[in-house]
C-alpha positions in Angstrom: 13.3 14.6 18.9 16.7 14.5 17.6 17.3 13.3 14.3 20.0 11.9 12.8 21.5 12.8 9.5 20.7 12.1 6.2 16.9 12.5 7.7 17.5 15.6 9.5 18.8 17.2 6.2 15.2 15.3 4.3 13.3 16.8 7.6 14.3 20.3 6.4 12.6 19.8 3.5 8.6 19.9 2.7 7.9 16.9 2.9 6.6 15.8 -0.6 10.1 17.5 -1.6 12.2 15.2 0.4 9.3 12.0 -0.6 10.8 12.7 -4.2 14.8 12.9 -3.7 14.3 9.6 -1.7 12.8 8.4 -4.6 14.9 9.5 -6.9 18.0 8.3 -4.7 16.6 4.9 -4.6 16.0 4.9 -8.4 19.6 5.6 -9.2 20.5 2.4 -6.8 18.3 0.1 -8.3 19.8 1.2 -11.5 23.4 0.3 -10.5 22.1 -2.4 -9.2 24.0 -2.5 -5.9 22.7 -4.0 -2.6 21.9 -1.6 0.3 20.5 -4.6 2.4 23.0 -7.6 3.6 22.2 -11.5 2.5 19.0 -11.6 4.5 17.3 -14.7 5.8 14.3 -16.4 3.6 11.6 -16.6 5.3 9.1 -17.8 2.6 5.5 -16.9 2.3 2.7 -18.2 0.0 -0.2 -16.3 -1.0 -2.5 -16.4 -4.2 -0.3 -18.8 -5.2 2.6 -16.4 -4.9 5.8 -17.4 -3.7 7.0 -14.2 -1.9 10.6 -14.6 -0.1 9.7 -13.2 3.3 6.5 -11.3 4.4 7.5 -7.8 4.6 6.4 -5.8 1.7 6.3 -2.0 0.4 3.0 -0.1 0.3 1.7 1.5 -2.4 1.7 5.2 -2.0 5.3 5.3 -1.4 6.5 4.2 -5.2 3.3 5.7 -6.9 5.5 6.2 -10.6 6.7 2.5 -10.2 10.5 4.9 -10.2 12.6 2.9 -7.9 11.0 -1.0 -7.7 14.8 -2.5 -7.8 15.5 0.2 -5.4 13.4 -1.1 -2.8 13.2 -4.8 -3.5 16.9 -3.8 -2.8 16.5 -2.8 0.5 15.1 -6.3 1.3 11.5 -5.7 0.7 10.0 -9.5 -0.2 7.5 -7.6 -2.2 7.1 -4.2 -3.8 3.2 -2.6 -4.6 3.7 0.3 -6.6 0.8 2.8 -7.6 -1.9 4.0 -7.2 -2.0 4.3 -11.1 -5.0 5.5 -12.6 -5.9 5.2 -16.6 -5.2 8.6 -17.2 -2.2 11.1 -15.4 -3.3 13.6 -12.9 -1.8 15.8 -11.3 -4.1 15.1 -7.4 -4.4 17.6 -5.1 -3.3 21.2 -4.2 0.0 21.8 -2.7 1.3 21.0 0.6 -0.8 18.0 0.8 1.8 15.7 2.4 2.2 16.6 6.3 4.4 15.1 9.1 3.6 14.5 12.4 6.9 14.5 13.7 5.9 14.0 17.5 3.6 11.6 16.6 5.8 9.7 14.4 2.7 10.3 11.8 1.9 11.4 8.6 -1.4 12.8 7.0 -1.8 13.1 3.2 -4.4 14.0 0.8 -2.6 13.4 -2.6 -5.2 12.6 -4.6 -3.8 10.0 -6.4 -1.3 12.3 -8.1 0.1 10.2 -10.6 2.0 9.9 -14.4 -0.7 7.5 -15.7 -0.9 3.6 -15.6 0.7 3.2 -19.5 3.8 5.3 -18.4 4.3 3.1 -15.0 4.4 0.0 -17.1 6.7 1.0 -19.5 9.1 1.5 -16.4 7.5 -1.8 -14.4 8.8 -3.6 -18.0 12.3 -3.0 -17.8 13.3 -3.6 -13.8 14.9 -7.0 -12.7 11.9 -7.1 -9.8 13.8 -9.4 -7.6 10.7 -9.8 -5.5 6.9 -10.1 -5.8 5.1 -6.9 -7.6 2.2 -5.8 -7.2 0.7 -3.1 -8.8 -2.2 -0.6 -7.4 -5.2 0.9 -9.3 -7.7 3.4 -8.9 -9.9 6.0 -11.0 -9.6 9.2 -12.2 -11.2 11.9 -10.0 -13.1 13.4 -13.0 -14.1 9.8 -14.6 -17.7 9.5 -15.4 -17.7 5.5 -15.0 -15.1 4.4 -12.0 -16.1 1.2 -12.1 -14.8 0.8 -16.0 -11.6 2.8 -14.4 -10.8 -0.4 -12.5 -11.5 -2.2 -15.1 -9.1 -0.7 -17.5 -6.9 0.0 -14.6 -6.5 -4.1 -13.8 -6.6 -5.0 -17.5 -3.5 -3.3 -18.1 -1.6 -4.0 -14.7 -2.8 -7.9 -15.1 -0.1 -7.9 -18.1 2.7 -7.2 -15.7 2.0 -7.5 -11.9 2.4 -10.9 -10.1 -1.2 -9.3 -8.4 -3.1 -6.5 -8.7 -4.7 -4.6 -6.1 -8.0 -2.4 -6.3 -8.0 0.9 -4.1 -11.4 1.9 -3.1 -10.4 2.9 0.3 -8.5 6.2 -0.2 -10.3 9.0 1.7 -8.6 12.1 -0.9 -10.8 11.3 -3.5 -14.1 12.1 -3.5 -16.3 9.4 -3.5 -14.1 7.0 -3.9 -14.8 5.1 -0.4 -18.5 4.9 -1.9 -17.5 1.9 -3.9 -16.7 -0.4 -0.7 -20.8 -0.4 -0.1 -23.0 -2.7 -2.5 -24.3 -2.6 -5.2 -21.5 -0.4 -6.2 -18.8 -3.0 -5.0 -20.4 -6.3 -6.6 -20.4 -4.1 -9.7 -17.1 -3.2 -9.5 -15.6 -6.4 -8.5 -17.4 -8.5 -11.2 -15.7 -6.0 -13.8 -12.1 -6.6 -12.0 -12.7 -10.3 -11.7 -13.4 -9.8 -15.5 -10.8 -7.8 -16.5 -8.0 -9.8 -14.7 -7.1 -12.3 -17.2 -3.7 -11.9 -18.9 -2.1 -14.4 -21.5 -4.6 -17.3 -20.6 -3.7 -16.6 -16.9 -6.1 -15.3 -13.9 -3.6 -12.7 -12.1 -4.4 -12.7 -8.6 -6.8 -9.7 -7.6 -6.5 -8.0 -4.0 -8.7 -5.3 -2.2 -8.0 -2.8 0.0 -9.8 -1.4 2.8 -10.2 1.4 4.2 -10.0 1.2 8.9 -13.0 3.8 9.3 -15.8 0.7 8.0 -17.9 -0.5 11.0 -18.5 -4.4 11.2 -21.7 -4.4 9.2 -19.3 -2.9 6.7 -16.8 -4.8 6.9 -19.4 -8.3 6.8 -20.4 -6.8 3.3 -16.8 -6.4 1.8 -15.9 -9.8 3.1 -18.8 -11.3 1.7 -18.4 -9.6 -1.8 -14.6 -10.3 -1.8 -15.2 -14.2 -1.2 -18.1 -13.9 -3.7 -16.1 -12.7 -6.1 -12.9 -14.2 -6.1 -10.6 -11.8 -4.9 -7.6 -13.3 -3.8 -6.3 -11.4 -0.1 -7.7 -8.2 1.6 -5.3 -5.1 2.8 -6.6 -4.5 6.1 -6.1 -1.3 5.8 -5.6 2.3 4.1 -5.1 5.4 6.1 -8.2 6.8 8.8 -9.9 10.0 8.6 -10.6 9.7 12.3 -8.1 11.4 14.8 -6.7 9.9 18.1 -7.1 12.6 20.9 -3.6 11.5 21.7 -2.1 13.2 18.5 0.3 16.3 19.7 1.6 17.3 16.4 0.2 20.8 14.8 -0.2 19.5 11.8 -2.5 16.9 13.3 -5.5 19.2 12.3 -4.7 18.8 8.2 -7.4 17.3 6.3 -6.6 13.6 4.3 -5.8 10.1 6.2 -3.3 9.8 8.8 -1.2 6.7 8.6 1.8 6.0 11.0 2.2 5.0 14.7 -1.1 6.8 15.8 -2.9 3.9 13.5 -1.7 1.0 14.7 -4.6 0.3 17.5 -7.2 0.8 14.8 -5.1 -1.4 12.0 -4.8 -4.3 14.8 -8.6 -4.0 15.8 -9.8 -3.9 12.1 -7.5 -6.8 11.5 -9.4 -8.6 14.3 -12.6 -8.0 12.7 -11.5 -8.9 9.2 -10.5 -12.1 10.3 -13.5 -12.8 12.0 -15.7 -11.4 9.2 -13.7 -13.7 6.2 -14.0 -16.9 8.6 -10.7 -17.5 7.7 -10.9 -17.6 4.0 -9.6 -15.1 2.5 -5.6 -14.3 3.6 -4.8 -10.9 5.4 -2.4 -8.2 4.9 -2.0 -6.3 7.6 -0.8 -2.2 7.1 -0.8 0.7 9.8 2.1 1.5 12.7 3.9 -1.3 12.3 7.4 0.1 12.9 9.4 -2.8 14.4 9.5 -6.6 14.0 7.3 -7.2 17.2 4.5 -5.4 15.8 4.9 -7.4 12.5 5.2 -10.7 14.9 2.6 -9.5 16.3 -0.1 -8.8 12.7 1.3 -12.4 11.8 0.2 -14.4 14.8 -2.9 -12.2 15.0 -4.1 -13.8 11.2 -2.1 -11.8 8.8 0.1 -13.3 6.6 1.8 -10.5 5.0 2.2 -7.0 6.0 3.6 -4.1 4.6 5.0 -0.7 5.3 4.8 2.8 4.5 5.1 5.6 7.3 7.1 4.2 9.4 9.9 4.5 7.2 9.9 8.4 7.5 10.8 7.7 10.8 12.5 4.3 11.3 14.9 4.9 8.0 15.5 2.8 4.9 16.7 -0.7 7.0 13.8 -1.1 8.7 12.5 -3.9 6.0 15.7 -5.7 6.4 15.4 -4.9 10.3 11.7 -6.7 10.3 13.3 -9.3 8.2 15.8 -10.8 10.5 13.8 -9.8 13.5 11.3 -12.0 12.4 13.7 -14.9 11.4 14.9 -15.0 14.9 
C-alpha cells in the first residue's frame, strides 16, 4: 500500500508516537485559530435537544486530553467527544498498546483509558471557542473500589461543561468494565448518572455507549435500562474483541478491540438490532468502518442519526470529516 506523505512519515513512527504529534499539530491550529476545512455545507441535526451543524462527529479515544477540540471542530467535525476522562489520572496500560493494521486498514488498542484526569481536561475544555457540539466521555479508574460512584463523579463534573455527556462501559481494556452493561449493575449505575447530571438548574443530556460483542438479549436489557432511565441517545458501538478471519495484518493477533474497516459489518448489524431493540425511541449514533460518505449515508438511512469517526482517519487523512460532509450534502 503506498502511502502518501505527511502519513508515510507518521507511519514510521509507533503508532501511539505519531497518535500524539497529530495531536499536538492539531492543537497548535486550533490555537491560531485558522481553518483547515473550506465553508462547508450545514446540514443540521437535532438530538437531545442539540442543535449539531451536520452529523459527522469525532470519537472519543482520539482527543482523550480534550488537547486539540478547536483543532478538530476545525477540520469540520459538527461535533467533538473528547475523553475517556476518568476522576483521577492514570497512566493505562503497558507500552506498545496501540497497533495498526495497515493491510486491513485497522487498528487494535488496549489503552486503558490512559488519561491526565477529568479536572485537568476541563480546565483545557474551559478555554476553547468549541465551534461545534462537545461532548465529553467518562469512565472509572481501573483501581476504583466503587465504579459506579466513578461515573457519578465523572458526569458531575463534565455536566458543568459538555453540551452531553457520555458513559463508557463498553471498553474491553479495562477489566471489568464491560460488566456494568448487565443489570443490576447498569440500573445502578445509570440511576447515579441520571442523578449526577444536573448542572446550573439544567439536565445535560446523558449518552451510553455500547460495546458490538453484546448478543440481542443483551442488547434488549441495555435498551430497556437506557429508556428507563432517561438516557438521552445510544453509541452503537465501541471496538470488538472478536476477530474477522478475514484480517491479514500481523498485528491482527494483539490483544484489546479492533476498530476500523474490519468492524463495519458488525457496527451495521448491531445498529440493526439497536434499532429494533429501542423501538425507535431512543436516537442512534452509529461508530465502526465508516470511511466514506456512502457508508455514513448508509448508518443514516439505516436509523442512525449521527455518526462519528475514529480509525478511519489513520487511513483516509484529516479531510475525511469535511469529505463526509459535502458527500452527504449532495
Amino acid at each position: 500500500m503506498a502511502i502518501p506523505f505527511p502519513r508515510a512519515a507518521l507511519f514510521a513512527l509507533d503508532a501511539e508516537r505519531a497518535h500524539g504529534l497529530t495531536i499536538d499539530a492539531l492543537a497548535a491550529w486550533g490555537r491560531a485559530g485558522t481553518p483547515l476545512a473550506p465553508r462547508l455545507p450545514t446540514a443540521p441535526v437535532t438530538v437531545a435537544g442539540l442543535r449539531f451543524a451536520n452529523p459527522v462527529g469525532l470519537a472519543a479515544g482520539v482527543d482523550k486530553n480534550a488537547e486539540a477540540i478547536d483543532g478538530f471542530f476545525a477540520l469540520g467535525f459538527g461535533a467533538v467527544e473528547v475523553g475517556t476522562l476518568t476522576p483521577v489520572a492514570q497512566p493505562g496500560n503497558p507500552k506498545p498498546r496501540l497497533f495498526r493494521l495497515v493491510e486491513d486498514r485497522a487498528v487494535v488498542n488496549r489503552m486503558g483509558f490512559n488519561n491526565g484526569g477529568i479536572d485537568s481536561a476541563l480546565a483545557r475544555i474551559a478555554k476553547a471557542r468549541r465551534r461545534g457540539v462537545l461532548g465529553i466521555n467518562v469512565g472509572a479508574n481501573k483501581e476504583s473500589a466503587d465504579r459506579v460512584a466513578d461515573y457519578a463523579i465523572g458526569v458531575g463534573k463534565a455536566a458543568t461543561l459538555a453540551d452531553y455527556v457520555t458513559i463508557n462501559i463498553s471498553s474491553p481494556n479495562t477489566p471489568g468494565l464491560r460488566d456494568l452493561q448487565s443489570q443490576p449493575a447498569l440500573g445502578e449505575l445509570l440511576a447515579a448518572s441520571d442523578a449526577a447530571r444536573v448542572a446550573g438548574g439544567k439536565r445535560v443530556p446523558l449518552f451510553l455507549k455500547i460495546a458490538p460483542d453484546l448478543d440481542r438479549a443483551a442488547l434488549d436489557v441495555v435498551a430497556r435500562a437506557a429508556i428507563d432511565h432517561g438516557v438521552d441517545a445510544l453509541i452503537v458501538s465501541n471496538t470488538t474483541i472478536s476477530r474477522p478471519a478475514s484480517l491479514r495484518s500481523a498485528n491482527a493477533g494483539q490483544a484489546g478491540g479492533l476498530s476500523g474497516a474490519p468492524l463495519r459489518d458488525l457496527a451495521r448489524a448491531k445498529l440493526a438490532e439497536v434499532r429494533d431493540a429501542t423501538g425507535g425511541r431512543l436516537p442512534l449514533i452509529s461508530v465502526g468502518g465508516i470511511d466514506s460518505p456512502e457508508e455514513a449515508a448508509l448508518r443514516l438511512a439505516a436509523g442512525a442519526s449521527l455518526v462519528q469517526l475514529y480509525s478511519a482517519l489513520v487511513y483516509e487523512g484529516p479531510g475525511l470529516a469535511a469529505r463526509i460532509v459535502r458527500g452527504l450534502a449532495g
